[in-house]
N, C-alpha and C positions, 0 to 999 in steps of 0.2 A: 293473693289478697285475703283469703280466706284462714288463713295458718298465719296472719300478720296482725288480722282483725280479733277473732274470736280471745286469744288469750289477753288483749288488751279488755275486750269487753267483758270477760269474767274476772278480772282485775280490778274495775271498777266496782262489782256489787260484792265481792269479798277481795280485799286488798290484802294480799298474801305479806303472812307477818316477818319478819325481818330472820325470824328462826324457821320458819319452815322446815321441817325436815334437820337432820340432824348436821349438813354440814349446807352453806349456802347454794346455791346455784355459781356464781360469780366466781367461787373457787374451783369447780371444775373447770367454768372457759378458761382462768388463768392457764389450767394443767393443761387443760389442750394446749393453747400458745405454746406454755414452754417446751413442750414434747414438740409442737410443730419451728419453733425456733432453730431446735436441737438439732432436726431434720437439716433446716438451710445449713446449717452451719457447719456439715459435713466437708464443705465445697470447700471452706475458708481454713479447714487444718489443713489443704493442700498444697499450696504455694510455694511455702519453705522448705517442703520435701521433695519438689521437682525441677528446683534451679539446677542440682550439678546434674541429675538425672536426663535431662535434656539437653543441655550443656553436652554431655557426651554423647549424647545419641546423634544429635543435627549439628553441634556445634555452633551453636546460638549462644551471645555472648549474653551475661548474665545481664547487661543495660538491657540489650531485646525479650530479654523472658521475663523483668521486673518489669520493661515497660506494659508489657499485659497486664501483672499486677496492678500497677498505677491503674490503666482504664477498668478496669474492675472494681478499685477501690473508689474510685472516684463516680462513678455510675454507682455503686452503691450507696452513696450520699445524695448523688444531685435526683437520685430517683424518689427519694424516701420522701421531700415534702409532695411529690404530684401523689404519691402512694396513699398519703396522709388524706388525702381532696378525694381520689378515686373511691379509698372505704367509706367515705360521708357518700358518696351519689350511687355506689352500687352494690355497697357492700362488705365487708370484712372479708366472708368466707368465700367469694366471689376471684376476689383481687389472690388471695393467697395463693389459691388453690391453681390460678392461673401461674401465677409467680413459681410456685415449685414447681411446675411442669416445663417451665423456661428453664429454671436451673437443670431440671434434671437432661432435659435437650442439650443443651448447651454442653453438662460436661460428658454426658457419652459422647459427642460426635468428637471429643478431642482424639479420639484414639488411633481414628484415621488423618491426624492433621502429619503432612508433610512442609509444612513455609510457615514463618511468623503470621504473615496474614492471618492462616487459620487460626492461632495461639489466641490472637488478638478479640479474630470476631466469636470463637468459643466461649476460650476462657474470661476475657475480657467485656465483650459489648453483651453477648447475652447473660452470662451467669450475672455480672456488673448489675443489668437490668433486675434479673431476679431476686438477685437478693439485697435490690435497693428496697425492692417492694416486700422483704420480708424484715426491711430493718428495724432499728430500735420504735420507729414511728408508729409500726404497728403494737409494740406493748404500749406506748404512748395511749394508743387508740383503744385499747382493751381496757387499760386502767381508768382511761376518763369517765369509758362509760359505763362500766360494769363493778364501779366502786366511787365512794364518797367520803368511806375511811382507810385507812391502810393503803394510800396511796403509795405513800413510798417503800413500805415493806415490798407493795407488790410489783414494784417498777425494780425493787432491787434483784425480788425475784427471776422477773423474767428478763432482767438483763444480763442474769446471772446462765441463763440459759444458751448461750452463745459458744460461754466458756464451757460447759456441760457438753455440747456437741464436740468441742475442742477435746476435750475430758477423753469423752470414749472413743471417738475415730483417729485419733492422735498415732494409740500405739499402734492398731490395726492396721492406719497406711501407711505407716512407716516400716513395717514386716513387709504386707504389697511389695511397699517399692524399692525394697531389698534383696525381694523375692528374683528367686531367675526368669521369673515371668513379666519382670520390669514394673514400670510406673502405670502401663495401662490398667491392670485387676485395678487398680486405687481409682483411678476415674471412675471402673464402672460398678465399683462400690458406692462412690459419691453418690452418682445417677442414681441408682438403686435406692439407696437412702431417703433422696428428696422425694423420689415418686410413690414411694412406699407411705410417704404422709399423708396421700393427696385424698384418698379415701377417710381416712382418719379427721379431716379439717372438714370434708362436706357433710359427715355425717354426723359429728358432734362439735363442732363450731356454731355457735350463734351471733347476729351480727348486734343484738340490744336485749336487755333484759324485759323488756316487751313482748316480745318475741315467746319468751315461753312465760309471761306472766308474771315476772316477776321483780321488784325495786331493786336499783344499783343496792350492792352492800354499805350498808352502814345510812339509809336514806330513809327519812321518815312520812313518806309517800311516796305513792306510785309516780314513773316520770314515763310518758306517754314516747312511742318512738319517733324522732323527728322526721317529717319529711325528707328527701331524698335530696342532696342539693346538687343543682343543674351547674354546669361551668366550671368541674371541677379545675382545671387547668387557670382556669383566669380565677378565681378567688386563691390559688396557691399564691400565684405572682403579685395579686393584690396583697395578700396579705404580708410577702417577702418587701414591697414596695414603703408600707405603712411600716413593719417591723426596720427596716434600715436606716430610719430619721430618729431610731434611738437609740443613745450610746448603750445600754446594758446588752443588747442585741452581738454590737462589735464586738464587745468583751467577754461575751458567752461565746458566739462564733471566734474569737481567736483564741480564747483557752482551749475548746475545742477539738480544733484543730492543733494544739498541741498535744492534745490527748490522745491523737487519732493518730499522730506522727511518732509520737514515744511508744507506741503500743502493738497496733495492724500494720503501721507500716514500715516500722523497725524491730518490734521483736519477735513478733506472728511472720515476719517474712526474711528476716535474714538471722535470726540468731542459730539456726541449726547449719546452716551452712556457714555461720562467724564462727563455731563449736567447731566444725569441722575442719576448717581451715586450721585449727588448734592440733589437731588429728586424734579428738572425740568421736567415736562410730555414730551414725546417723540416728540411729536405734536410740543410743543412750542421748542425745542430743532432743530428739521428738520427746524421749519420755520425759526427760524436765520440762520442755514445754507443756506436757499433755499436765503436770506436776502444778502448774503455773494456772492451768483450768480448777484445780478441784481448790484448791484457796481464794482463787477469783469468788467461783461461788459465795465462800465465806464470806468474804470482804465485799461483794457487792448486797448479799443480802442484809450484813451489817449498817452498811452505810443507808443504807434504805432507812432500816430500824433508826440508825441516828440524825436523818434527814425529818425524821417527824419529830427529834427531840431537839434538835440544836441550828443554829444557824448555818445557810447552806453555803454563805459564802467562806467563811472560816473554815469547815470540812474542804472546800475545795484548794485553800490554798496549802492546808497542810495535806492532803495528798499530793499536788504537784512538786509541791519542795521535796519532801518524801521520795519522791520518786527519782526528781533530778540529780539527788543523790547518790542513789543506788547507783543510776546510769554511769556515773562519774567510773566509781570504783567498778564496774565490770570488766573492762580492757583486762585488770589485775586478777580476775578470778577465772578466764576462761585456757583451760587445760585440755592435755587428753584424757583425762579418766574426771570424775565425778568426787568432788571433796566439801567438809562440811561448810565453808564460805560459800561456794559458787549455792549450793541446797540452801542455806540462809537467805541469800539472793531470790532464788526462785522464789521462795515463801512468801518473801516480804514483797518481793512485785505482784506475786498473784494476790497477795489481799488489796493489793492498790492496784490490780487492773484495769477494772471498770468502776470501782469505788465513785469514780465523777459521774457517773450517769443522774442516778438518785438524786441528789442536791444539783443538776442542771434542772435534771425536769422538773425540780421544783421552783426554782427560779423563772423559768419560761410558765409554770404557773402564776407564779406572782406576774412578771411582769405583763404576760398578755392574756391571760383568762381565756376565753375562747378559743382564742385561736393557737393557745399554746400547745394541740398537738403539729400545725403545721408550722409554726415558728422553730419547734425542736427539728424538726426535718428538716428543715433549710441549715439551722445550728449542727446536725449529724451530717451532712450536707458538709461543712465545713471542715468535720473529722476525717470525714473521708479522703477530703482532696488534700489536708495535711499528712493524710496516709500516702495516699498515692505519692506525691512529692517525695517523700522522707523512702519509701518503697524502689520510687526508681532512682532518686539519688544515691541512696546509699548502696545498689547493684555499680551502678556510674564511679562512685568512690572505689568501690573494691575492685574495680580494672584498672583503674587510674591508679593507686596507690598500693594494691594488694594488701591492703590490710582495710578492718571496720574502724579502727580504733578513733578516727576524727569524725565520725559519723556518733559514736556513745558520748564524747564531748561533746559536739552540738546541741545532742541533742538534750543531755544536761543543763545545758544554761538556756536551752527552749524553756523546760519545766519551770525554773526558776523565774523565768519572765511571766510565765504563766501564774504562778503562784500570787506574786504583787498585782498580777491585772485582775483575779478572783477577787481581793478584797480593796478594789476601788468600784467593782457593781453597785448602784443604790438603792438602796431597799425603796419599794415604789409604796407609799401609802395607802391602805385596804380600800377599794372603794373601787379605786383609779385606775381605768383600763390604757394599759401602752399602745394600743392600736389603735385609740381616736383619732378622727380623721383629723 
């Protein structure tokens, strides 16, 4: 109470100026997130480099090892709005700190799994849980409340941070799980990874710029810390309740969710084993992926930048088209060796990776103000389970048919449908909150 009170109360009789010091406060919590993002997201370069890998060892058929996927991918969305509720009642750096300590549980004890079961409740139910609560809903929550301007720079930022994680652990487990020491060293790299944050998140995370004294960036007064709010569970569901009697909601949640299908749960989990199937070495196959991280960056912090310049539904539809394209032409560019089409490919996907984050969450600002970090979690919520789907589908397609190739169509004219549902959202008029009762 005393470390919660005092910097509010010397707040009031000098109101700490918007330059304090030479760089804000606001931007170091960013850089924690994104270091601590970077962290979870260790877990998630994994997937696509353990299907044949297990596959040989247990002889577990790729539906059984994707269906793990799915419940992870899907637990990582439906977690992210209770996540959103739990930082308002106890906390940021409370919930995180928890949260990676699940991940990092979760993927050490895979090492010892002998049955899907285990695959399931590992990789699936617990990391699924962890790193629901480290999803996008927590930059949501950093940004709301630790900025006023540069919102969307900084949502570009730290959505950009995912890919980052992807970036660096990419090649690393892909050598692991090449390694004659198998796929395990990768696991308990992961582990290592997440728990290596957890010090880092309790001793320089802050859950409000109150806290050490000082206004969100870019706020021309001090904003006092709010109360704790009780129920987080039932205000989630209320606000999911209130959020679904408006159509912008449906068409943010099903874009979405083609977002989440064209991306986590089609090419973060099958395109190294679609490469390989090609008889591309694993190695070379990860590092276009990991290729596919460092222009995401770009491209998601761009779109941020262009989220505060231009309309968010127009950026959204020409990413989706954008991409349903590419999808199209990939069957045609996947080979054994690495050539300049298939590299124009990767490029131009990783600048449209996550390019949709930025211009949702600023949609989900426009339409519901408040409540728009937990509406975006219900909305990422949606990503996920199009992930999942499209995840264990497309493992399901390639035992059935032996090839990916009706899996990159689909999912082509998914994007495309997407595209026309962005620009029929309606701009809601400034004033006017979407979540009245």
């Amino acid at each position: 109470m005393t470390q919660t009170t005092e910097p509010a109360v010397a707040a009031e009789h000098h109101p700490p100026a918007r330059g304090r010091g030479r760089v804000h406060r606001a931007w170091f919590v960013a850089a924690v997130t994104f270091v601590t993002i970077i962290g979870a997201a260790a877990f998630r370069s994994l997937p696509g480099l353990l299907i044949d890998p297990l596959n040989d060892e247990f002889g577990w058929s790729r539906g059984t090892i994707t269906g793990a996927v799915s419940i992870n991918l899907a637990l990582y969305g439906l977690t992210a709005p209770f996540a959103a509720a739990l930082m308002d009642r106890f906390g940021i750096r409370k919930v995180v700190a928890v949260a990676l300590t699940v991940i990092a549980a979760g993927s050490g004890l895979t090492v010892w799994m002998t049955a899907p079961w285990q695959l399931w409740l590992c990789w699936g139910l617990l990391v699924g849980l962890g790193t629901g609560s480290m999803a996008l809903a927590f930059a949501a929550t950093v940004t709301e409340r630790w900025f006023t301007e540069r919102r969307g720079l900084v949502s570009g930022i730290l959505t950009a941070a995912s890919a980052s994680g992807q970036l660096i652990f990419l090649p690393v487990l892909s050598w692991l799980v090449q390694s004659p020491y198998g796929w395990r060293p990768a696991a308990v790299t992961v582990a290592l990874a997440a728990f290596a944050v957890v010090p880092f998140v309790w001793l320089l995370l802050r859950d409000h710029p109150a806290d050490v004294g000082a206004r969100p960036y870019g706020a021309t007064a001090f904003v006092p810390k709010p109360e704790p709010v009780p129920g987080a569970a039932r205000r989630t569901v209320t606000v999911l309740l209130s959020a679904v009697r408006t159509g912008p909601f449906w068409l943010l949640a099903g874009t979405f969710a083609i977002c989440g299908a064209s991306t986590n749960g089609l090419i973060q989990t099958h395109f190294v084993p679609a490469a390989h199937d090609h008889g591309m070495p694993v190695t070379a196959a990860a590092s276009l992926l990991a290729v596919i991280g460092v222009f995401d960056v770009a491209g998601t912090i761009a779109s941020g930048w262009f989220t505060d310049r231009f309309e968010p539904r127009r950026l959204l539809a020409v990413y989706y088209a954008l991409r349903g394209v590419a999808l199209l032409f990939l069957p045609m560019l996947l080979a054994p060796s690495v050539h300049p089409p298939m590299i124009f490919f990767i490029v131009f996907y990783g600048l449209d990776w996550v390019a949709t984050v930025p211009p949702t969450l600023a949609l989900c600002r426009e339409q519901y103000g408040e409540d728009s970090a937990i509406v975006f979690g219900w909305v990422l919520a949606s990503h996920q389970v199009g992930a999942a789907l499209v995840a264990y589908l497309g493992g399901v397609a390639r035992d059935v048919f032996g090839s990916y190739d009706m899996v990159w169509y689909a999912s082509g004219a998914l994007c495309a449908a997407a595209a026309l549902m962005a620009l029929v959202i309606r701009r809601r008029p400034a004033g006017r909150a979407a979540c009245a009762a």
